[in-house]
C-alpha positions in Angstrom: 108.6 92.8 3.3 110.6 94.4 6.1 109.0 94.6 9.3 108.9 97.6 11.3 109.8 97.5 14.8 106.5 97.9 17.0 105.9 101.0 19.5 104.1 100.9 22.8 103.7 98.6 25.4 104.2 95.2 22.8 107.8 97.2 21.4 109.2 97.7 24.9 108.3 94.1 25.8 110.0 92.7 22.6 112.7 94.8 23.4 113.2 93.9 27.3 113.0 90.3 25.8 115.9 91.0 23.2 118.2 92.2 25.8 117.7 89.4 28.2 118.8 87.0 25.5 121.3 89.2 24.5 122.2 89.2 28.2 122.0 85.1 28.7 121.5 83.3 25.3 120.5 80.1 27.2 117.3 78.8 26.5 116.7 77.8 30.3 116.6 82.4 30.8 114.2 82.7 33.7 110.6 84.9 32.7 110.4 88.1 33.0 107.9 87.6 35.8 111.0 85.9 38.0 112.9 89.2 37.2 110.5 91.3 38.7 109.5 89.3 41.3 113.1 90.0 42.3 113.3 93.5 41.8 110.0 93.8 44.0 112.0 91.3 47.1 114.8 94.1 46.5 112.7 96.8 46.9 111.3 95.0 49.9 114.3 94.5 51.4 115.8 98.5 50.9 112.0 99.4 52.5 113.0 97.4 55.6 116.3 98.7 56.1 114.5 102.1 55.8 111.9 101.2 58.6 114.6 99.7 61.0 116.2 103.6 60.6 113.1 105.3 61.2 112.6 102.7 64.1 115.2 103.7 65.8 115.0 107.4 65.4 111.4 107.1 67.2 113.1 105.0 70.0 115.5 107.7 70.9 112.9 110.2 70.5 110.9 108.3 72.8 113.5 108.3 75.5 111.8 109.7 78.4 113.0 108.0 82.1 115.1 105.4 80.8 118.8 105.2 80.6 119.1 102.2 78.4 119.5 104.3 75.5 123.2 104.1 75.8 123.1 100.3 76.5 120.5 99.6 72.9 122.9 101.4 70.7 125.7 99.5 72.0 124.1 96.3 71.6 122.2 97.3 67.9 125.0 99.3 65.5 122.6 99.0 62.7 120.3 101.7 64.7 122.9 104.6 65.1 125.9 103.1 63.0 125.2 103.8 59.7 128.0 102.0 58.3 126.0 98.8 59.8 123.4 99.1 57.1 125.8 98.9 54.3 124.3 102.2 52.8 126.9 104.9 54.5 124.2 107.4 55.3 124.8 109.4 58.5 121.9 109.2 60.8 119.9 112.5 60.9 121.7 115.3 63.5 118.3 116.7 64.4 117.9 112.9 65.6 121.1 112.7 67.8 120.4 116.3 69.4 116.7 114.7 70.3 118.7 111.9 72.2 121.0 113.8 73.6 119.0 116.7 75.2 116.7 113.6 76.6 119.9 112.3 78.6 121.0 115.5 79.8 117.2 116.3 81.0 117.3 113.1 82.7 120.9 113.6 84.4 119.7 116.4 85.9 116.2 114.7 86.9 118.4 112.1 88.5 120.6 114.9 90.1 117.3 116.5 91.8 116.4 113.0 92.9 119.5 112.4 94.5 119.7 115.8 96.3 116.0 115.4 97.5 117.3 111.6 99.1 119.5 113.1 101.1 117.9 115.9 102.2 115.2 113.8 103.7 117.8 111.6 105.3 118.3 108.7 103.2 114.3 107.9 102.7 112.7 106.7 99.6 111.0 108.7 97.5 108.8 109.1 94.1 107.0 112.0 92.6 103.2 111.4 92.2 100.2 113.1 90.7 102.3 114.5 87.8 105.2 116.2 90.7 102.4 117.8 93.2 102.8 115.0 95.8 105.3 112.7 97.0 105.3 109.1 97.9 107.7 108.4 101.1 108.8 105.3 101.9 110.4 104.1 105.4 111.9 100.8 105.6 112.2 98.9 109.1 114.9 96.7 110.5 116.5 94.7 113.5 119.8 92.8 113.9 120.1 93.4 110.7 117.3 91.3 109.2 114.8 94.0 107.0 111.3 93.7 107.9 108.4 95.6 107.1 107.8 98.7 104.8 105.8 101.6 105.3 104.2 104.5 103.0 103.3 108.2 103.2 102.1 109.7 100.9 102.0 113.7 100.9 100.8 116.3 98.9 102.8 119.0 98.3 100.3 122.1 97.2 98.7 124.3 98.7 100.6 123.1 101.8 102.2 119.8 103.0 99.9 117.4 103.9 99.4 113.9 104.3 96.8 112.4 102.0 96.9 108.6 102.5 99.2 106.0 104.3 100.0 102.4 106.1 101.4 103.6 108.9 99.8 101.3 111.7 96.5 103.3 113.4 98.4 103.2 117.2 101.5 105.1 115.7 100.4 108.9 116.6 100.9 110.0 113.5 99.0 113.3 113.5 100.8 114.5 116.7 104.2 113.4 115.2 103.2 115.9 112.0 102.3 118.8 114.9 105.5 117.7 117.4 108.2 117.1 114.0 106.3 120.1 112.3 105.7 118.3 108.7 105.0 121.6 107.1 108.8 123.2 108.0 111.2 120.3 108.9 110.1 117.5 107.0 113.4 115.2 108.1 112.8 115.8 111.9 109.3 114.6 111.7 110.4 111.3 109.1 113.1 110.7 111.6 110.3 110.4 114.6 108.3 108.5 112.4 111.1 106.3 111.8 112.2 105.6 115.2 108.8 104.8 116.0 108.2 102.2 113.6 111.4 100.9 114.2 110.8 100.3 117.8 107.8 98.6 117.1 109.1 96.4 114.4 112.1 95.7 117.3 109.6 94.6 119.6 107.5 92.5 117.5 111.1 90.5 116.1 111.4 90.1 119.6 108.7 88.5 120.3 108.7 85.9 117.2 112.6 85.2 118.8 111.1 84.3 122.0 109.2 82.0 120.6 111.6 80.6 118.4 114.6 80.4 120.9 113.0 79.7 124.1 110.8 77.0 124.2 110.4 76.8 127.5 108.8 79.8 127.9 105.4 80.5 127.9 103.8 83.9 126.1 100.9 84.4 128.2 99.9 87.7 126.9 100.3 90.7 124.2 98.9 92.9 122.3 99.3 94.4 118.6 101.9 97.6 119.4 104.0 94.8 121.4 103.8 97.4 124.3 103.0 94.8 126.7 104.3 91.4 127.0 103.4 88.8 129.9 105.8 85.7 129.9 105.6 82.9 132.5 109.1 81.1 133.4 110.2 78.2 134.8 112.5 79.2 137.6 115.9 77.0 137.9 116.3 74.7 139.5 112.9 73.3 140.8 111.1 75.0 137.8 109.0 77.4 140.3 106.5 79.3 138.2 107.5 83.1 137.7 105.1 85.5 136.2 107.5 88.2 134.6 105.4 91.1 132.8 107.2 93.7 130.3 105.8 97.4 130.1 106.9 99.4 127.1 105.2 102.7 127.8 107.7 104.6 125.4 106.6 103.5 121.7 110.2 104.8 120.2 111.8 102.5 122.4 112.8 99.0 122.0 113.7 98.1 125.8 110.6 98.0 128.3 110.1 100.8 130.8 108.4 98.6 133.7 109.2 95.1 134.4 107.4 93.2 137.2 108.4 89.8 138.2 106.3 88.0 140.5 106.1 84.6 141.9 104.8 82.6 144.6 107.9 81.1 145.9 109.4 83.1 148.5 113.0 82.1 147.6 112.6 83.9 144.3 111.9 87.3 146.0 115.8 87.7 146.5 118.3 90.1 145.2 119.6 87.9 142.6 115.8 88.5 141.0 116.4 92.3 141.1 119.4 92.0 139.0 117.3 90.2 136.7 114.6 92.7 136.8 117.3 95.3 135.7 118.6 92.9 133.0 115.3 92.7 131.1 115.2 96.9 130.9 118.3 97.2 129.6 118.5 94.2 126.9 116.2 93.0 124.1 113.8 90.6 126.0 115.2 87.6 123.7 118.6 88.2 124.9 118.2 88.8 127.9 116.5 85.2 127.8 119.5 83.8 126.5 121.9 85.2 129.7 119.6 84.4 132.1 119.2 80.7 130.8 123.5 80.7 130.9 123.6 82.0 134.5 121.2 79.4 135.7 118.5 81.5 136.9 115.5 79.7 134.3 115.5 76.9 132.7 
């Protein structure tokens, strides 16, 4: 009796069956269940692929204040180059204009930035509070050597105004705000504040050089602006006590406005003190120091 081939699920099975064999007569064929197990790891894979695309696209349409979109695509063809992925699809244009306009809008962010620096002198500075402040920055130095940092920040709406800081409490700032007029000329009054802090971060590098350099001499006095400085000397060459006391009255400066010397020896009253009375106005303390140790007046 012939037997008729079988429909539904059963026939298509029997028939996937017969064209394996068909396919590979060996005995040792693998199941079906192996042959889908690999169709399913190929469909895996393709779905990967697929995600790293869509990964990228969302990177570049993420690009907000970063300029390392360039640099990424470089470094990973498989996100923009489409012949990377072995498929030869071209990566979607609404994609690329994204990126693109994102770049430009951050060239010309950067552009502001750069024409804000300069217009405020060199100074660091960073929008806050979603662009209706401003965060200042002022750096100090001496010699050279960068020391200490200092922050303003200042909100820019209704008017200027200067919300918080860590500018030191005897820096008058309020009356540098009134005297540089923050609200018109914001450089002038940056510039005041800069010289000020400046002078005072001069004075106190001088003072941690005296005490680095000059061993011999004694810091008998000084307070935290570093406007006044007592210093006690050993005059050369009997090492006569001299008691020689720095005013610096001007806070912008870095050179003392008074000095008094003063000692109990007679001999020390001369004229060859007065010169060194006008040396220690007219050069940083430290160095001046330093000549007077060479010339033979201290020891």
């Amino acid at each position: 009796m012939e037997v008729k081939p079988t429909k539904g699920v059963l026939g298509r099975l029997c028939a996937l069956e017969t064209q394996a064999r068909a396919r590979q007569p060996d005995a040792r064929q693998p199941p079906q269940q192996q042959s889908r197990l690999e169709e399913l790891r190929a469909t895996v894979e393709a779905l990967l692929i697929q995600r790293e695309q869509l990964q990228a696209e969302m990177e570049a349409d993420a690009v907000r204040d970063s300029t390392q979109a360039p640099y990424t695509s470089r470094q990973n063809p498989s996100a923009t180059d489409p012949d990377a992925t072995g498929e030869g699809e071209a990566m979607d244009d609404g994609s690329n204009n994204s990126q693109l306009l994102q770049l430009m809008a951050r060239h010309t962010q950067l552009k502001d930035l750069l024409n804000a620096y300069r217009l405020i002198g060199g100074y660091d500075i960073v929008k806050t509070h979603q662009g209706k402040g401003v965060c200042v920055s002022v750096a100090t130095a001496y010699e050279g050597a960068l020391l200490e940092t200092y922050h303003l920040e200042i909100d820019l709406a209704p008017t200027l105004r200067i919300s918080r800081h860590d500018i030191p409490p005897f820096i008058p700032l309020d009356r540098l705000a009134e005297q540089g007029s923050l609200q018109t000329h914001l450089r002038a009054f940056l510039d005041t504040l800069s010289q000020h802090l400046n002078a005072f971060a001069g004075r106190k590098q001088q003072l941690k050089l005296i005490k680095e350099l000059h061993k011999s001499v004694e810091v008998l006095e000084s307070n935290v602006p570093c406007s006044l400085l007592v210093l006690m000397l050993a005059a050369f060459p009997g090492g006569a006590a001299v008691l020689c006391k720095l005013e610096y009255s001007d806070h912008s400066s870095l050179l003392p406005v008074r000095v008094t010397v003063e000692s109990e020896d007679v001999e020390l009253r001369g004229s060859e003190w007065e010169k060194t009375r006008a040396l220690l106005r007219e050069t940083p303390v430290h160095k001046a120091l330093t000549t007077m140790k060479s010339d033979g007046i201290i020891l």
